[in-house]
Residue, then its C-alpha position, 0 to 999 in steps of 0.5 A: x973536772x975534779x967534780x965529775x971525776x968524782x962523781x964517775x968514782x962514785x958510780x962506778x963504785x955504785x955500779x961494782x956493788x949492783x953487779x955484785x948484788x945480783x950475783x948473790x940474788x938469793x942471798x938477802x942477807x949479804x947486805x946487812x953482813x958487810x955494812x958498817x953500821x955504826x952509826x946507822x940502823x937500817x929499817x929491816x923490818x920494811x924491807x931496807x937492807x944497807x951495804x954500808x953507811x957513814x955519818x960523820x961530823x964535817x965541821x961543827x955544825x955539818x954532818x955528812x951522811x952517806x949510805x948505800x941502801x937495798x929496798x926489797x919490797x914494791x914500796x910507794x916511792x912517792x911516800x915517805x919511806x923510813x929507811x932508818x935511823x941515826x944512832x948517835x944523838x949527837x949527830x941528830x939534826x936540832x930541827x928537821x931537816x930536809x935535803x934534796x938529791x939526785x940520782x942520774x935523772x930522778x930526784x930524791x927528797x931524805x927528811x932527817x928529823x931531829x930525832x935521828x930517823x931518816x925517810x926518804x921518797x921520790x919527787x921527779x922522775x922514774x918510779x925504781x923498777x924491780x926488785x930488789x932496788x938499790x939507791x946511793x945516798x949521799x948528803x949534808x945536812x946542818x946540825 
């Protein structure tokens, strides 16, 4: 029960934030503005634009990576996209690694490769339509 509770928090945290995306549709610059980017840098020059991002030690060896993200561009989702990186070395995985998630029905692959950066690509389910798109991103990944 608790799982669920939590994850209807999330999305109607996530749901609150789209709404409020496309109200301030002409203001692309909103997202970057109200991010906490301290230990991430968002891949602006492809088109990435973060709302807010959190990376942070779990135990010794697990890091927790969450981060809330606007592509603004038609990208191939089937491809690696870098969204960005992490900017602690400390926080960089020793091996790549690779973590699967899913958003609803669709299921999402984010490579973390040990030098921080972080690509992300679509492996089932509905290509995202429109522009802008914003994705949640939630994971854990092993030092």
């Amino acid at each position: 029960m608790f799982r669920i509770m939590n994850k209807l928090i999330f999305f109607v945290a996530i749901s609150f934030i789209c709404n409020l995306t496309f109200a301030q549709k002409h203001n692309h610059g909103m997202a970057i503005e109200t991010a906490d980017t301290t230990n991430f840098k968002v891949n602006y020059q492809s088109g990435w634009l973060i709302y807010n991002s959190y990376v942070a030690p779990i135990n010794a060896d697990t890091i927790a990576l969450e981060m809330i993200v606007q592509q603004k561009r038609a990208i191939d989702w089937k491809q690696d996209q870098l969204i960005g990186r992490i900017k602690l070395d400390s926080m960089f995985p020793k091996t790549s690694q690779v973590i699967s998630f899913m958003l609803m029905f669709d299921e999402y692959l984010l490579r973390v490769e040990s030098n921080g950066r972080c690509y992300l690509r679509l492996t089932k389910g509905t290509i995202p339509d429109g522009d802008p798109v914003i994705l949640p991103i939630r994971v854990k990944y092993k030092l």
